[in-house]
N, C-alpha and C positions, 0 to 999 in steps of 0.2 A: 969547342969554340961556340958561343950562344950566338943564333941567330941576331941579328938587328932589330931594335922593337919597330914593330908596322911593316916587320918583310912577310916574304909567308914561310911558315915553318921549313926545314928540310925534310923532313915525315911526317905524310900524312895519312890516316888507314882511307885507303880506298873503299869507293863506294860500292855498294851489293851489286852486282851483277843482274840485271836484266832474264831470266830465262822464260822458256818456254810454259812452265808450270803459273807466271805470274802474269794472269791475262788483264790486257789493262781496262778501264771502268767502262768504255764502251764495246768493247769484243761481243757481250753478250746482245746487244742492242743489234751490230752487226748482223749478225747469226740468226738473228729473230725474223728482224724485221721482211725479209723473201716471203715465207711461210705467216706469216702475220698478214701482209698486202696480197698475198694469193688469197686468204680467208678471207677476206676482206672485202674483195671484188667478185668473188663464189657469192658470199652473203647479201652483196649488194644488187647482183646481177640475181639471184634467186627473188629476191624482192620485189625489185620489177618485172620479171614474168609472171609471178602470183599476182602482182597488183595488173599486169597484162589483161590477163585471161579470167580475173574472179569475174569481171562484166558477162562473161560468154560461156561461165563452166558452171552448172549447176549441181549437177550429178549424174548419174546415169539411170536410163527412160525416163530424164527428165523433157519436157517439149521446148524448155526454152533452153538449153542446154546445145551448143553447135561442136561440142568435141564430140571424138569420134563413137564415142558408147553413146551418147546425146539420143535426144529423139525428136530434134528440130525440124530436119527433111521431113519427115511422116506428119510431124501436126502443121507443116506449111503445106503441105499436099491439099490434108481434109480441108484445111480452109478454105483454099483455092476449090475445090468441090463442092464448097457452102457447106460444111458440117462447123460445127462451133464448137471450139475446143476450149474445156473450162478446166484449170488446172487450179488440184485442191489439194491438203497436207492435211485437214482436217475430218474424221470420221461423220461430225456436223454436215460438213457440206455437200458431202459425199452422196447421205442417207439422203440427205434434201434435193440433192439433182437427181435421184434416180428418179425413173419411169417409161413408160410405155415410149416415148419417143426418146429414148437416151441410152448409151451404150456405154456403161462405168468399165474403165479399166482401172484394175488393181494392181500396180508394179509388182508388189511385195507384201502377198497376204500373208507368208510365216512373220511378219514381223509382227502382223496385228496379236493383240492377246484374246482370250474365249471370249470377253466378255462383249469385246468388240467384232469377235466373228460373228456372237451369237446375234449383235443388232444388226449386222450386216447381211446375213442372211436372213432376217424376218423383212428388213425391208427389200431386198432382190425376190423375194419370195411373191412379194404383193406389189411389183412396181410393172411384171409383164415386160422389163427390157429386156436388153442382153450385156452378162456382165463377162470380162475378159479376164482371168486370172493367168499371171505369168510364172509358168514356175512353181504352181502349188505344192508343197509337199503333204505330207499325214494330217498334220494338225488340222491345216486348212481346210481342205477333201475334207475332213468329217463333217464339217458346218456347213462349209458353202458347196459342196458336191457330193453327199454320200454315195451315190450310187456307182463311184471311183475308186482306184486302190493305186497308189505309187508303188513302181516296178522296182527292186530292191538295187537294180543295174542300171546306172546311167547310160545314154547311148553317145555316140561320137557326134557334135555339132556341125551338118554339113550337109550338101544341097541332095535331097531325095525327092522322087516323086510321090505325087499325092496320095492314090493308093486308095480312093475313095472316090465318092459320088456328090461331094460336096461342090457347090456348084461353085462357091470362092477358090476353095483350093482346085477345080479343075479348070476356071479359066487364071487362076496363075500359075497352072504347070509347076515343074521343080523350085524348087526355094529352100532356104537355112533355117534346118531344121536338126533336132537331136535333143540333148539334155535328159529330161525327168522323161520316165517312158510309164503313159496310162493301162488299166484296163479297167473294162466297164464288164462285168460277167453276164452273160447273158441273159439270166434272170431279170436283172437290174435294169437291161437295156430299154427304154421305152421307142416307140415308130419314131425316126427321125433321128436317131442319135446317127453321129458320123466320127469315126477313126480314120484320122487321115496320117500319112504321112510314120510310115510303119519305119521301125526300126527293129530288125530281130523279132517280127511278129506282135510287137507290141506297137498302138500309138505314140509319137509323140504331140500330136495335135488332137483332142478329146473335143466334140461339139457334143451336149449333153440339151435334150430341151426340159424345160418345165414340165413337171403332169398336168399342169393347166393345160402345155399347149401353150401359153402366152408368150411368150420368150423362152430363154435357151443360156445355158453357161457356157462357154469355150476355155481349154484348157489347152494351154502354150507350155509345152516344157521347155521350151527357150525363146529369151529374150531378143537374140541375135540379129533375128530378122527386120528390128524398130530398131534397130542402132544407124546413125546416120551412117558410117562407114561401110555398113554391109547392103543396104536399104538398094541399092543401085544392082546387084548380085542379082541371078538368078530371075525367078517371080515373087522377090522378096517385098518389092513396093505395092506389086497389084495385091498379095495376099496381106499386106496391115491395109490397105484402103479398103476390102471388102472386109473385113472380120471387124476394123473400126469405125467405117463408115457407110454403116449397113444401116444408122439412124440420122435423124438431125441435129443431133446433140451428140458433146461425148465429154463426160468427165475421166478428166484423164487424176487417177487416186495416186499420189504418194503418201503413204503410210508413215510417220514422222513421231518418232519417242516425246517431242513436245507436246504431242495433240494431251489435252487434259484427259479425254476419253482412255487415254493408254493404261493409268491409273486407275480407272475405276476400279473395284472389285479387287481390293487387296493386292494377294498374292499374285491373282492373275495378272494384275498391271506389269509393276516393277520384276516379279520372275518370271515372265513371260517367257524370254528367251531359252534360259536356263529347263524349263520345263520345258518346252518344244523340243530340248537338245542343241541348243545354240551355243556355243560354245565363245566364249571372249573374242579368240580368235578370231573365230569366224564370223563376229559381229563389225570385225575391222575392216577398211577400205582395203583393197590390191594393191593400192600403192602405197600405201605407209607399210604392209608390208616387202613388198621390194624394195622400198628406201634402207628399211631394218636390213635389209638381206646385204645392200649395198656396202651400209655403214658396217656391217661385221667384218665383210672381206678386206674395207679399205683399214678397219683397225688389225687385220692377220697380218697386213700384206704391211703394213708400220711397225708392227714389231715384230716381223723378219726383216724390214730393215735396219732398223735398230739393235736386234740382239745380235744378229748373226754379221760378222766381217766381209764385205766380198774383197776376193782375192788373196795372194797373199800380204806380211807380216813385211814395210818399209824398211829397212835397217839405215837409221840415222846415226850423227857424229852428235855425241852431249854438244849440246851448245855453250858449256863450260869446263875446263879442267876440273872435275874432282879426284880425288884421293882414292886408290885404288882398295884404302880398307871402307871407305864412306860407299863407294858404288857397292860392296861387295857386302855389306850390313844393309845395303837399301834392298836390294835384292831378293839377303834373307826375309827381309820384313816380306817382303811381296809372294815370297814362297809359302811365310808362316800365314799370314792372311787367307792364300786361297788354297790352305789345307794339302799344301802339292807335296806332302815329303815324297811321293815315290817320283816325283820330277828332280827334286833337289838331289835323293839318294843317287839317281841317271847321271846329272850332271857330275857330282863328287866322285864318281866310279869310272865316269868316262876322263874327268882329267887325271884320276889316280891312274889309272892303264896309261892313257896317253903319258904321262911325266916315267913311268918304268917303265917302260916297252925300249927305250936305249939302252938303259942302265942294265938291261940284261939282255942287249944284242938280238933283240928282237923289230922291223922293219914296223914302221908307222902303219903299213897297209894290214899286217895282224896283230895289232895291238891289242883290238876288240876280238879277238879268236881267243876263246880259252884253249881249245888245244893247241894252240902254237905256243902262248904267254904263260900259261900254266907250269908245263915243264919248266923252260926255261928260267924261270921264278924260282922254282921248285932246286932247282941244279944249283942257281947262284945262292939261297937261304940254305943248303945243304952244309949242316958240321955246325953252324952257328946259333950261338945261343938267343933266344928271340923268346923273354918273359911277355913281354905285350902283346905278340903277333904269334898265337899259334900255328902251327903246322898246318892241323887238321881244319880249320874254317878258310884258307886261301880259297877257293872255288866259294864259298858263300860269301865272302868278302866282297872279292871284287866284280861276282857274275849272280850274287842271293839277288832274291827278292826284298820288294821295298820293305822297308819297318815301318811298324805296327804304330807308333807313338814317336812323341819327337824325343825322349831320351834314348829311344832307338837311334833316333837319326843322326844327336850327337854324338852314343859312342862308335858306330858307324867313320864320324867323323874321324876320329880320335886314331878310328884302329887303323883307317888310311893312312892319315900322318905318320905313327908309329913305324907302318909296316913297310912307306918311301925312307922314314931315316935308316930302318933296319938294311936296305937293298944299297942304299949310299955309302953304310958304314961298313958292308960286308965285303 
């Protein structure tokens, strides 16, 4: 009998079913959007403390500089003591403040190149002041102190006594000291040289004078003691106000790859570093590399979360009736995919045992026992003719090792079924 025209049909195919596999157009947005707003306010809030702190961070032994490597405390000190503190980046300014009443410090003479040692020390040579090198290593000492040798052993940075007759370093006692460790050989030594501040028999504080007599070099193998953090330590602040403001003047030198001077002279300019031994690395900030250090750990520690499951394996209900051949072909596909025959071969062998293990009066709890199941097997296929299921491979059948290839796997398959109808029909 036909429907009525304008009713609704009596059948009609229903609609696809909803599952879990069909996520809908904003799931992903979902899912994002946590991790998206955490980066988001990381990024934002990192912004504003950079734009915080660029007014107050210059770099480190810098004077205008108030974080904690800084050398802010120390050049508010001299002033406050009438010394004038001129802070320069250019080799220019540098040659031109020096003299008889000025006390250049050099943050970072390995960064200079030769060509700029070599004008650096002709003009400390004829200026008669006193110049402060932090830190020197080989290259430097040859130009600006030959009559010095860097100790191949750094020493530990930490408070020691002076260990000399220096009158700065004996009215400020202990103080933070260590890093590059001097010597000046005795030959070398002219009246007046002073090692202070011994570590393992070597200097770490070298006063070296002029053979004029005019002035004098002072050699710091560590910076530590002009960091405003540390500055407060020990006789850390009386020993930079006597070694820095022992003049009226003081250019304070940052050494800077902009200076045009950096360039001069070829090779010596731009491979400067590279010839010294300076290595990329090592031409990099402390903190970009612990940022790098940071960033590796948090990308480890993202993909152990990612790769690896914690806990175990949910076991849910499909969220749809299918067809017990559809689950059981989706399955295979998932097996043939991740290459699993010897997982597939386990499963086929464990429900082949499990389905005979009655059928020849043997208990569910030794199903999986070849020597229980074997026999028994072996008693019930006894006298019977079995062209499909040999005799002799029962133990590799049901207890072999996985196969080699997937037409292994399916005759495998094959020889199970076979060898359940044979136990059925015997």
């Amino acid at each position: 009998m036909s429907a009525p025209t304008g009713s609704r049909p009596a059948t009609s195919a229903p609609s696809a079913p909803s599952t879990s596999l069909s996520a809908p157009p904003g799931a992903f947005w979902k899912r994002a959007r946590r991790p998206l707003l955490a980066l988001l306010v990381l990024t934002v809030g990192a912004v504003a403390l950079a734009t915080a702190r660029s007014g107050e961070h210059h770099g480190r032994l810098d004077p205008r500089s108030a974080a904690p490597e800084g050398s802010r405390a120390v050049a508010e000190l001299l002033k406050d003591r009438g010394v004038g503190v001129t802070v320069v980046t250019a080799l220019d300014a540098a040659v031109a403040g020096a003299g008889p009443t000025t006390t250049l410090l050099v943050t970072a003479p390995d960064l200079l190149t030769a060509s700029q040692r070599d004008r650096l020390r002709n003009s400390v040579a004829d200026s008669a002041g006193r110049t402060v090198l932090i830190a020197p290593g080989t290259p430097a000492l040859r130009a600006l102190a030959p009559g010095a040798r860097v100790s191949s052993t750094p020493a530990e940075v930490t408070p020691r006594d002076p260990g000399c007759d220096l009158p700065a370093a004996r009215a400020a006692g202990s103080a933070l000291s260590g890093g590059v460790r001097y010597d000046a050989p005795a030959g070398s030594r002219s009246p007046g040289t002073a090692a202070c501040y011994p570590a393992d028999g070597l200097p770490t504080l070298l006063v070296l004078p002029s053979p004029e007599g005019r002035g004098d070099t002072v050699l710091a193998g560590s910076p530590d003691f002009l960091h405003n953090r540390r500055l407060a330590d020990e006789g850390n602040a009386s020993l930079a106000l006597q070694l820095l403001g022992s003049r009226p003047h003081l250019v304070w030198y940052l050494p800077s790859f902009s200076d045009p001077t950096a360039t001069d002279g070829g090779a010596d300019g731009g491979d400067a570093a590279a010839a010294d031994g300076e290595s990329f690395v090592g031409l990099l900030p402390s903190g970009w590399l612990w940022a790098a250090f940071q960033l590796a750990v948090a990308a480890l520690l993202a993909a152990l979360w990612r790769g690896r499951r914690l806990g175990p394996l949910v076991v849910e209900d499909l969220p749809v009736v299918i067809r017990a051949s559809e689950a059981t072909e989706g399955l295979a596909r998932l097996y043939r995919r991740g290459d699993a025959r010897a997982r597939a071969a386990v499963s086929l062998r464990t429900a082949a045992r499990r389905r005979i293990a009655p059928l020849v009066g043997v208990s569910p709890r030794d199903a999986h026992s070849p020597d229980v199941l074997l026999p028994a097997l072996s008693a019930r296929l006894a006298g019977s003719v079995r062209p499909s299921v040999p005799a002799d491979p029962l133990p590799g059948l049901l207890f072999g090792p996985p196969p080699p290839d997937d037409d292994a796997l399916v005759r495998l398959a094959d020889q199970l079924d076979a060898l359940e109808r044979e136990v059925r029909t015997s």
